[in-house]
C-alpha positions as CSV (number, residue, x, y, z in Angstrom):
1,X,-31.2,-10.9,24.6
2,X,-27.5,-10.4,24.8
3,X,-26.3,-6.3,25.1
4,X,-23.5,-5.7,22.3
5,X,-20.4,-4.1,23.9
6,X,-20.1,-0.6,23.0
7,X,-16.8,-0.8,21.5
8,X,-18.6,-3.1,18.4
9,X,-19.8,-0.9,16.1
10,X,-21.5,-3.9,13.7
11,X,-23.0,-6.9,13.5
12,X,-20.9,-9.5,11.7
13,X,-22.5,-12.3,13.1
14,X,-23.5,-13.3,9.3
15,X,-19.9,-13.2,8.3
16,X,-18.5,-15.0,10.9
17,X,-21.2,-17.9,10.6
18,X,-20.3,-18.2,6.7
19,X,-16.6,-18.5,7.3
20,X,-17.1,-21.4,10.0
21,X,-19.2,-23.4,7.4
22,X,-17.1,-22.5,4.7
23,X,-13.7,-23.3,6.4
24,X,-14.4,-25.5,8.7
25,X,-11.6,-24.6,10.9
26,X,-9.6,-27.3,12.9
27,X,-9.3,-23.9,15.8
28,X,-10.6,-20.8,16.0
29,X,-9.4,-18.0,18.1
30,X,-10.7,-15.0,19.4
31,X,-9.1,-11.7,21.0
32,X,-11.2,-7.8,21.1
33,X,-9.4,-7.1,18.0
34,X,-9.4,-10.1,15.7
35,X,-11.1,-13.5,15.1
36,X,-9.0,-16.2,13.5
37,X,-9.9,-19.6,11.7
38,X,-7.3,-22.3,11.3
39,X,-8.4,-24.2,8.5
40,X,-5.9,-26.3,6.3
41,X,-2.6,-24.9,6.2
42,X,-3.5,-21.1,6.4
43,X,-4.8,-19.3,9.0
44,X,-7.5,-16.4,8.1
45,X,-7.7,-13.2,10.2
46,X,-11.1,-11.5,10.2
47,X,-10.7,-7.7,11.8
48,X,-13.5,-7.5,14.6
49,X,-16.0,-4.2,13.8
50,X,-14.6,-2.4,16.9
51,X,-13.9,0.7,18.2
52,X,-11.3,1.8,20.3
53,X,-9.3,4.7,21.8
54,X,-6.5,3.4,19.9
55,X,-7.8,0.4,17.2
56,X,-10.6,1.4,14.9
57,X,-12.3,-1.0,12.4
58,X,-15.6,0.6,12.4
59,X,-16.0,-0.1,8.7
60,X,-15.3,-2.4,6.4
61,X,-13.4,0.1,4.4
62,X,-11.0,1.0,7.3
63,X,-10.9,-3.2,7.5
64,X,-10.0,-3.0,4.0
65,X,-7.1,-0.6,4.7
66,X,-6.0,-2.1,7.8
67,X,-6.0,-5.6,6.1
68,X,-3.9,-4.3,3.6
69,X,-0.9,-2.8,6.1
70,X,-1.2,-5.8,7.7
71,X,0.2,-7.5,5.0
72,X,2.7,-4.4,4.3
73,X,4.2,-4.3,7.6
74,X,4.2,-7.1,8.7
75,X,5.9,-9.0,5.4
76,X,9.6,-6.8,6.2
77,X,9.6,-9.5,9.3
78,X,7.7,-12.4,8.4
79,X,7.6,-13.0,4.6
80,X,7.1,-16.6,4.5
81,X,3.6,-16.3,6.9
82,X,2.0,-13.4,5.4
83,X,0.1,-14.3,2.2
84,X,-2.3,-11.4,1.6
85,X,-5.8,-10.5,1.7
86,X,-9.0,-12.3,0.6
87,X,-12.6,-10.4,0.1
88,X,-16.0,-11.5,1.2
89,X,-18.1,-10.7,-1.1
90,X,-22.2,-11.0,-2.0
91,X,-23.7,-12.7,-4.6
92,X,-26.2,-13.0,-3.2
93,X,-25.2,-15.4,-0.9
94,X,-21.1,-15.0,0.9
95,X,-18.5,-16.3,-0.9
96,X,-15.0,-16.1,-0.3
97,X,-12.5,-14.8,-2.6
98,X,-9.2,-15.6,-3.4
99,X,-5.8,-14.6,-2.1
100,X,-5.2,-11.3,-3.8
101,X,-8.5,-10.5,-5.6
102,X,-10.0,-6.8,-5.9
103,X,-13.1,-6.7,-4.9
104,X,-15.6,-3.0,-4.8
105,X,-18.6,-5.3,-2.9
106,X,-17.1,-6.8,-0.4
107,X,-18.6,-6.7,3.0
108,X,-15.7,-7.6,4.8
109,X,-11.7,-8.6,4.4
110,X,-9.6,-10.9,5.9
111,X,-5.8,-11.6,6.2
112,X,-4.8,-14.8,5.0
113,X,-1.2,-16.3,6.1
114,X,0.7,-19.4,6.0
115,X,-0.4,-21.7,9.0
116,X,2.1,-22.3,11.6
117,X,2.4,-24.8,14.5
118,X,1.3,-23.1,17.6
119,X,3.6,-25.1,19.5
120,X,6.8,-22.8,18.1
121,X,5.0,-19.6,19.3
122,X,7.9,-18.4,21.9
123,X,5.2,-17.6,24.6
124,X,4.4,-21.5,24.8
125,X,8.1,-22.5,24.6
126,X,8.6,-20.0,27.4
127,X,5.9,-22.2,29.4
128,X,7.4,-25.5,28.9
129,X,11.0,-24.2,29.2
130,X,12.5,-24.5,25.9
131,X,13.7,-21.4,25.7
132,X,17.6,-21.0,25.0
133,X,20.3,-17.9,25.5
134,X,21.4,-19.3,21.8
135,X,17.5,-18.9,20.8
136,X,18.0,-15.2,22.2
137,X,20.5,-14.2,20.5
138,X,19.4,-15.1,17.7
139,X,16.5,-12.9,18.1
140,X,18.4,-10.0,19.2
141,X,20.1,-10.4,15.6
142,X,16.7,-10.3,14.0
143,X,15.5,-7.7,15.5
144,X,18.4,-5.3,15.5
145,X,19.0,-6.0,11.4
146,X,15.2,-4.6,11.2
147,X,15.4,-1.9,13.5
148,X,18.7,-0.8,11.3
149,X,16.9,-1.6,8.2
150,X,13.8,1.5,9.2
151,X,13.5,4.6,8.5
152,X,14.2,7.3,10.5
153,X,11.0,9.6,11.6
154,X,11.7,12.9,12.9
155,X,8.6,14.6,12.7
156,X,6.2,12.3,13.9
157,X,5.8,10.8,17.5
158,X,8.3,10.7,20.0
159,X,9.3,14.2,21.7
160,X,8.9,15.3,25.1
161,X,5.6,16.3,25.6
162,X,4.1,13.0,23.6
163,X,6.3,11.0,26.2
164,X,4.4,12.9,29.1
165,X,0.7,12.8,27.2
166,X,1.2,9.1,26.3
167,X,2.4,8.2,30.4
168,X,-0.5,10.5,31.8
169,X,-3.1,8.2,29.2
170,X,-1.2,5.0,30.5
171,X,-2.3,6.2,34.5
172,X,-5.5,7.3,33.2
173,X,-6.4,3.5,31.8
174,X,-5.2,2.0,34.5
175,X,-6.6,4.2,37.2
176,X,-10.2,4.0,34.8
177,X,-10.0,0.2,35.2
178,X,-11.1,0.4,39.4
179,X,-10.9,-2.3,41.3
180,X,-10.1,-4.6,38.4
181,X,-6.8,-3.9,38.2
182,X,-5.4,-3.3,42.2
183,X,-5.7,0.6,43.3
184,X,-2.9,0.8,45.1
185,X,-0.7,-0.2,43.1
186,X,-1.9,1.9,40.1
187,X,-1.5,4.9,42.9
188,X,2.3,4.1,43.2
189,X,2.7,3.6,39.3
190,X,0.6,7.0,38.6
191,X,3.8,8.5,41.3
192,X,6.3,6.8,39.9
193,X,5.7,6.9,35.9
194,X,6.2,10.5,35.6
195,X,8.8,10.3,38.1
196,X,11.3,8.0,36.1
197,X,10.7,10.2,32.6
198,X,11.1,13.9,33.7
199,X,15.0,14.0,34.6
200,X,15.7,12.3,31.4
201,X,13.4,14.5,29.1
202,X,15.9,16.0,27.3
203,X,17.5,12.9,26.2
204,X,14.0,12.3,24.5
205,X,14.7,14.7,22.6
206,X,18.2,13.6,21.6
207,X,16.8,10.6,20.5
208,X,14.1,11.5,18.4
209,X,17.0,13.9,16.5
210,X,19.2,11.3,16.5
211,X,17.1,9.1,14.7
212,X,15.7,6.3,16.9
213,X,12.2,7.1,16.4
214,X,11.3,4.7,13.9
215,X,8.1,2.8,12.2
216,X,8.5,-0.5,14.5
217,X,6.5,-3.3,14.9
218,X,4.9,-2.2,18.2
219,X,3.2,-5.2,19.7
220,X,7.2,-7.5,20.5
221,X,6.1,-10.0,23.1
222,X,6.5,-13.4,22.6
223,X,3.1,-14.2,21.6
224,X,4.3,-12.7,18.5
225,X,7.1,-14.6,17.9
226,X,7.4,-17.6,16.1
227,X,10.2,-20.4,15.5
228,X,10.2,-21.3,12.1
229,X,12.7,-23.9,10.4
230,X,14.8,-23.2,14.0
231,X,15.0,-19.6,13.6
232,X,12.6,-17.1,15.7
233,X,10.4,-14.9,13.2
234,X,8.4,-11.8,14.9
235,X,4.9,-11.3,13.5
236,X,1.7,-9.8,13.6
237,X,3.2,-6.3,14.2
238,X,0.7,-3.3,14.9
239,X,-0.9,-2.1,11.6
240,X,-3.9,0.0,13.3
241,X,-1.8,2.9,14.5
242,X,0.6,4.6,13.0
243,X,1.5,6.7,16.2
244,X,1.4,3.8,18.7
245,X,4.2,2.1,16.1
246,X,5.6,4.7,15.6
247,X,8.9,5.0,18.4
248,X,11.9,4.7,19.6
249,X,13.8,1.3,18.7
250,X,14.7,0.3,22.1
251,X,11.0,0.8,23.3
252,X,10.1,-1.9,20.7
253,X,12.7,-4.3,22.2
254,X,10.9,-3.2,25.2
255,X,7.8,-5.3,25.2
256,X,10.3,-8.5,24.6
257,X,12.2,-8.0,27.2
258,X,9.2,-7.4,29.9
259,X,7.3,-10.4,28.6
260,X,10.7,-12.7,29.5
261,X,11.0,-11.1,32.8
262,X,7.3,-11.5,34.2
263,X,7.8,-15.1,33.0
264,X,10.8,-14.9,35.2
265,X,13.2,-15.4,32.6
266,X,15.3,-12.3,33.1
267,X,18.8,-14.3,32.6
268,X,16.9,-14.8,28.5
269,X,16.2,-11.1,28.9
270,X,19.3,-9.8,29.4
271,X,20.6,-12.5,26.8
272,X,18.2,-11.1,24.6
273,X,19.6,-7.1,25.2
274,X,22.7,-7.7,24.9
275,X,23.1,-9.3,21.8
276,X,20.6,-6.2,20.5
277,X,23.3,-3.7,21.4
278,X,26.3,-5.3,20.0
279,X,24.1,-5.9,16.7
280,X,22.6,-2.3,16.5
281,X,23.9,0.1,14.2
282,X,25.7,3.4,15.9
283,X,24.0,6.8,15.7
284,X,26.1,10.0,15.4
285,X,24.3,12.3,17.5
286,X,23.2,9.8,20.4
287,X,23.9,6.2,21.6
288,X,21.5,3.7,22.1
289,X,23.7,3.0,25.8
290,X,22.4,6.2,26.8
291,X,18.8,5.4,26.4
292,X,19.2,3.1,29.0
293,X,18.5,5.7,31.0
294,X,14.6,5.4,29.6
295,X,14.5,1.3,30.0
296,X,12.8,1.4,33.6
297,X,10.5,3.7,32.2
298,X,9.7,1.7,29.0
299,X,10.0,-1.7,30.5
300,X,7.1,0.1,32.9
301,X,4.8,1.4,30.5
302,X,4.7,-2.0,28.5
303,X,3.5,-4.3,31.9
304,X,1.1,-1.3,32.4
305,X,-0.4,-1.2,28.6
306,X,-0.3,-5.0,29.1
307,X,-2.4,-4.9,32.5
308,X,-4.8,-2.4,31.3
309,X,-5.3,-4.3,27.8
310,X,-5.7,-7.6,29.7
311,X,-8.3,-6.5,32.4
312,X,-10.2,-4.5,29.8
313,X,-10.6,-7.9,27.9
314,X,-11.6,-9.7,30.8
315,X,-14.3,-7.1,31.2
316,X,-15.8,-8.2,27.7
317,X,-16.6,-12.0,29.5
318,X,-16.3,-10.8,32.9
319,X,-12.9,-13.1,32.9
320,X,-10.1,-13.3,35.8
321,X,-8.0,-10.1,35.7
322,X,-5.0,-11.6,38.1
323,X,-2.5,-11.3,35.2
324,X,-3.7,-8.0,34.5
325,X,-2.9,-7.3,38.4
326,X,0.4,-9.3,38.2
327,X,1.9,-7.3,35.0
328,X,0.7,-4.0,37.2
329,X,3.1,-5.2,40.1
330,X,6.0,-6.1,37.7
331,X,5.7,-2.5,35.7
332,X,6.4,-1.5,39.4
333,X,9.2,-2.9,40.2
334,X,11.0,-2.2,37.0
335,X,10.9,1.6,38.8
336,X,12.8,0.3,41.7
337,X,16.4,1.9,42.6
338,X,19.6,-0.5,41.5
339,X,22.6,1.5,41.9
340,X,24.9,0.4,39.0
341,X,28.7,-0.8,39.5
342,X,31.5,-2.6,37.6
343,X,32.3,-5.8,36.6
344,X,35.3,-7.0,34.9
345,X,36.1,-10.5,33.8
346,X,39.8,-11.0,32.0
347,X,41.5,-14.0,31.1
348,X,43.1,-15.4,28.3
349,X,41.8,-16.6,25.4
350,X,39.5,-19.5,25.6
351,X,39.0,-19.0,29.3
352,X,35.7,-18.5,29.4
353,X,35.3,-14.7,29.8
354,X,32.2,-14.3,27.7
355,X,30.4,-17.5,29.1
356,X,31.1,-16.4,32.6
357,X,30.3,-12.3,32.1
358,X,26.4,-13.4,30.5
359,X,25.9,-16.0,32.9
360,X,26.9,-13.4,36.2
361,X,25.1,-10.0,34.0
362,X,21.5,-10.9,34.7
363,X,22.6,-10.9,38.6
364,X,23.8,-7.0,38.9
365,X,21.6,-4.2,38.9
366,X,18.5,-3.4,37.4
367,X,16.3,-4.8,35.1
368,X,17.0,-7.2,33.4
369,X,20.8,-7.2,34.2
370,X,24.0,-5.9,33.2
371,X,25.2,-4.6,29.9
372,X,28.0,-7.1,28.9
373,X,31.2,-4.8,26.8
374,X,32.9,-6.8,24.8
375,X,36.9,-5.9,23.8
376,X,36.1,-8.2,20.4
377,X,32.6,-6.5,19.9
378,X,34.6,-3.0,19.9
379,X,36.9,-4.3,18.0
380,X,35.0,-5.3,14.9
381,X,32.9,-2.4,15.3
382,X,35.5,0.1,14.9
383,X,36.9,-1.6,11.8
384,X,33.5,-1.7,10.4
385,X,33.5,-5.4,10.1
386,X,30.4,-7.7,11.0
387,X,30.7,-9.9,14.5
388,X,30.9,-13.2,12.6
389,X,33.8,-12.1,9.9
390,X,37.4,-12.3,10.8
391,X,39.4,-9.0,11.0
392,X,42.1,-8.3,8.3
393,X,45.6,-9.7,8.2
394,X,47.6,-7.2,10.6
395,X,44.3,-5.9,12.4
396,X,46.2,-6.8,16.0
397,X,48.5,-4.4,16.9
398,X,49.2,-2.7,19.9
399,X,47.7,0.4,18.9
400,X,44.6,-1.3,17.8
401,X,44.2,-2.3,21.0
402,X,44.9,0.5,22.8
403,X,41.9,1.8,20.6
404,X,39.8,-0.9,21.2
405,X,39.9,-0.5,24.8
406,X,39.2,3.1,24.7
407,X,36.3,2.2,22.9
408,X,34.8,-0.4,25.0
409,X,35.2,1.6,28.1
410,X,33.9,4.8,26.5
411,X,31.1,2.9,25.6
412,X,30.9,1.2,29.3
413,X,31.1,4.6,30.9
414,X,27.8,5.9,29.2
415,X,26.0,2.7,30.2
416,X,27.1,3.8,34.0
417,X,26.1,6.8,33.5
418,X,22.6,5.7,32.1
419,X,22.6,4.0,35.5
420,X,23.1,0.0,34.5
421,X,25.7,-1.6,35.5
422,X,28.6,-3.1,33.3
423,X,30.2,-6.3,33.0
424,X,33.3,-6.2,30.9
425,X,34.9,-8.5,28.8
426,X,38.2,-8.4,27.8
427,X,41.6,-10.4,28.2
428,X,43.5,-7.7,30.8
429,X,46.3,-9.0,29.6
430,X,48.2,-5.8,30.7
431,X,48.3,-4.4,34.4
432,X,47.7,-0.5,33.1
433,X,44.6,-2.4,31.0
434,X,43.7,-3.9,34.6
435,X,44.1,-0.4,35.9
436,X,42.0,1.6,33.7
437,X,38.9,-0.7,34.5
438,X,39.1,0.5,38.3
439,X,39.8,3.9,37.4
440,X,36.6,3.8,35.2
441,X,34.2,2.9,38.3
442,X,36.2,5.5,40.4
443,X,35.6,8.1,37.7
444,X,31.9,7.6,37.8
445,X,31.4,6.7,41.6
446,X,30.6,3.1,41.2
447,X,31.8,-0.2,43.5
448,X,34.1,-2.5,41.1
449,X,34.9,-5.8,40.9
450,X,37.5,-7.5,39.0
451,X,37.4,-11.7,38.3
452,X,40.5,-13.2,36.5
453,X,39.4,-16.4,35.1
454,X,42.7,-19.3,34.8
455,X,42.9,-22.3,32.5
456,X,44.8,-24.4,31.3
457,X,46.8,-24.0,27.8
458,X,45.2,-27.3,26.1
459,X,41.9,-26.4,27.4
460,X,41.9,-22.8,26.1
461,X,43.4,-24.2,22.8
462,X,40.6,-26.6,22.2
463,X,37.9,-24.0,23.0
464,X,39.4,-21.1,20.6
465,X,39.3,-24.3,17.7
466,X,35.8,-25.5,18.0
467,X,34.2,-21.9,17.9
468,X,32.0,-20.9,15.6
469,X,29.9,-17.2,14.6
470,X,31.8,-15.7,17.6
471,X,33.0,-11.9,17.4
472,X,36.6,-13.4,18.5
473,X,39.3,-14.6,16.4
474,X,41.4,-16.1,18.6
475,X,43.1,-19.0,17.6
476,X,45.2,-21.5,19.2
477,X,47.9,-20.1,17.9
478,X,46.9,-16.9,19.2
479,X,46.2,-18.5,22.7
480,X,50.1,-20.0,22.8
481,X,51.2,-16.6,22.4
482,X,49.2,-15.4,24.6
483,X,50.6,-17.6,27.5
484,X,53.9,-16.0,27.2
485,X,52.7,-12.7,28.4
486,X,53.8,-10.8,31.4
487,X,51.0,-10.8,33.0
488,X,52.3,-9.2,35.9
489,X,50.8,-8.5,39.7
490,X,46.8,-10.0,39.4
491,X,44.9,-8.7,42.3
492,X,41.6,-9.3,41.3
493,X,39.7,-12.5,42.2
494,X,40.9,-15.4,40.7
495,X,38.7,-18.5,39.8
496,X,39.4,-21.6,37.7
497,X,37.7,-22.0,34.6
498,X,34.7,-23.7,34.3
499,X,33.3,-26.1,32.0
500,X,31.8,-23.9,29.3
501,X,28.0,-24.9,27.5
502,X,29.3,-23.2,24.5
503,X,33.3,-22.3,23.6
504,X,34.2,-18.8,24.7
């Protein structure tokens, strides 16, 4: 006789048996929450009668519920998956309703979405290398436009004390787990956890004032996302807790950005964070540069979650728990020192600044890389105009520009002082322009590096022409002018541009 876990609370056995016969699904998948039947062109959820810490579908009339904010929450992302819910019902016998249907004797719910090919899911395209920076960024738009598109939540969880609480439960899991997960390391992440939160606990507070506590989607790793008609769509966000949802914006980028790294794919992480903070809409009271300080924090606590959730579900079949002991060590060495310091990368128009500041970012400092300041990002964001749309007639003059750098290395200086280092991007067209990016890393006490990038003025010309949904509007006009400049003395580094993948 096989013992029932003690986290299922009911038998659904009978249910589960009908729904095989009756949809004689081409796959079915299983997790501790969930069992799914692919049948056709939909894909039907059943919530598992399970009890949890933090999940609970003890009845069927939480499943109800829970069924139901599935399909709430999770159609603001994915619209075009999420169809509704469908009833089992008695009559005698189980029968399955339809899409949409009320029902006061069912014995259980399920979700019912639009089927998808597995093959798009971004954790499987992560395995076979396919991939892209361009694919990242266009998630990083996605995700930012929702994230802007929430509602601010200032009285519900995110202040100091339920940062502490939720980090001690986090060491707690893991240090309950034994010899599952590995002991030592969970020693050193129970040290170091708390550690990385307490000398930043006031800006927890800033940022729950500020507004970037938020009802997220709260489960953002890349078994959630899905590329559909060639864009990536998050799904299946976290309907069972309003308080594990319930956070601050950049914590929700969080979990994508430490699934891409324990792949390995840190270059696609830091891809994926910058284009997030050029997107991202400005706060009044805080910046989302100075949360940066948290990242190491809440890149840890998301490889910890993740290797506590995976070796308890191993524990259900008594499965391997080396990914479970793998996503411990990574959490770790998100906590690892990287002392920041200063990039900049100036050229003309067309010379391939951009392309060469995201391909060197993911190589300086911590996790997952620089943060990559943009001159055109600042730009458009002072003049309230969107990354893709040109700037008004008359927008470049010199004192726009002045402004524009004052900006971008305002904006630059709080990501130092979050402690992540900077790349930035900008022509340096003028030696007091040149001058002000090494005065910035003296001002904070970090190395600098200048790289002047030369090409020539058919080259540029032809790049500027063929771009496309870039925040720059140079043009080749724009790039002649530019090659009459006194550029004056150039003592930083100077390299000839390279062949570009895409025009910058």
């Amino acid at each position: 006789m096989t013992t029932r876990p003690s986290f299922v609370v009911e038998d659904q056995s009978e249910v589960i048996a009908f729904l095989e016969k009756r949809l004689a699904p081409a796959k079915r998948i299983d997790t501790h929450g969930a069992v799914v039947f692919l049948s056709g062109e939909r894909g039907y959820k059943l919530k598992r009668a399970v009890k949890f810490p933090y999940m609970d579908f003890s009845t069927v009339e939480r499943r109800a519920e829970m069924c139901g904010a599935e399909i709430d929450i999770n159609r603001r992302l994915a619209p075009e998956i999420y169809l509704g819910t469908a009833p089992v019902r008695r009559t005698p016998k189980l029968v399955l309703g339809e899409v949409g249907e009320k029902a006061t004797d069912a014995v259980d719910w399920l979700v019912v979405m639009r089927r998808f090919d597995e093959d798009g899911l971004l954790d499987r395209m992560a395995e076979r290398g396919a991939l892209t920076p361009e694919l990242m960024a266009a998630l990083g738009t996605r995700i930012a436009a929702y994230h802007d598109g929430l509602a601010s939540i200032r009285n519900g969880f995110g202040r100091p004390d339920d940062y502490r609480h939720s980090v001690a439960a986090d060491i707690r899991q893991m240090l309950e787990q034994g010899t599952r997960l590995d002991p030592p390391t969970s020693e050193a992440l129970a040290e170091k956890m708390p550690s990385a939160l307490e000398p930043f606990i006031d800006l927890v507070g800033r940022r729950v004032e500020a507004g970037a506590i938020r009802r997220c989607h709260g489960d953002l790793h890349l078994r959630n996302i899905v590329l559909l008609d060639g864009k990536p769509v998050p799904f299946d966000a976290i309907e069972f807790s309003e308080r594990i949802a319930t956070i601050d914006v950049l914590y929700d980028l969080s979990f994508a950005l430490m699934d891409l790294c324990e792949r390995t794919l840190r270059p696609l992480a830091n891809r994926l964070l910058n284009e997030w903070l050029w997107r991202i809409a400005e706060m009044p009271d805080a910046s989302h540069e100075e949360s940066l300080a948290l990242l190491p924090m809440f890149l840890a606590r998301r490889a910890s979650i993740r290797a506590f959730v995976d070796a308890q579900a191993a524990s259900v079949g008594d499965g391997d728990t080396a990914r479970a002991r793998d996503y411990q060590r990574i959490a770790l060495s998100f906590l690892q020192p990287a002392p920041p310091r200063v990039l900049a990368v100036g050229g003309l128009s067309g010379s391939g600044k951009t392309t060469m500041a995201l391909r060197l970012a993911p190589e300086i400092g911590r996790t997952p890389g620089a943060v990559v300041v943009r001159s055109d990002v600042e730009r458009k964001r002072l003049a309230g105009v969107a990354l893709e749309e040109r700037m008004p007639a008359g927008s470049y003059t010199p004192d726009a520009s002045a402004k524009t750098y004052a900006a971008m290395f305002e904006r630059a200086e709080r990501v130092l002082r979050a402690g992540h280092s900077v790349v930035l991007d900008a022509v340096f067209a003028k030696p007091a322009e040149r001058a002000a990016a090494e005065a910035l890393a003296r001002k904070v006490g970090v190395p600098f590096d200048g790289l002047w990038l030369d090409v020539p003025k058919d080259v540029a010309q032809a790049r500027v022409a063929n771009r496309k949904g870039d925040a720059s509007d140079a043009t080749p006009g724009v790039v002649d002018r530019q090659f009459g400049y006194e550029l004056g003395e150039i003592r930083w580094q100077r390299r000839p541009s390279i062949p570009l993948a895409r025009s910058s």
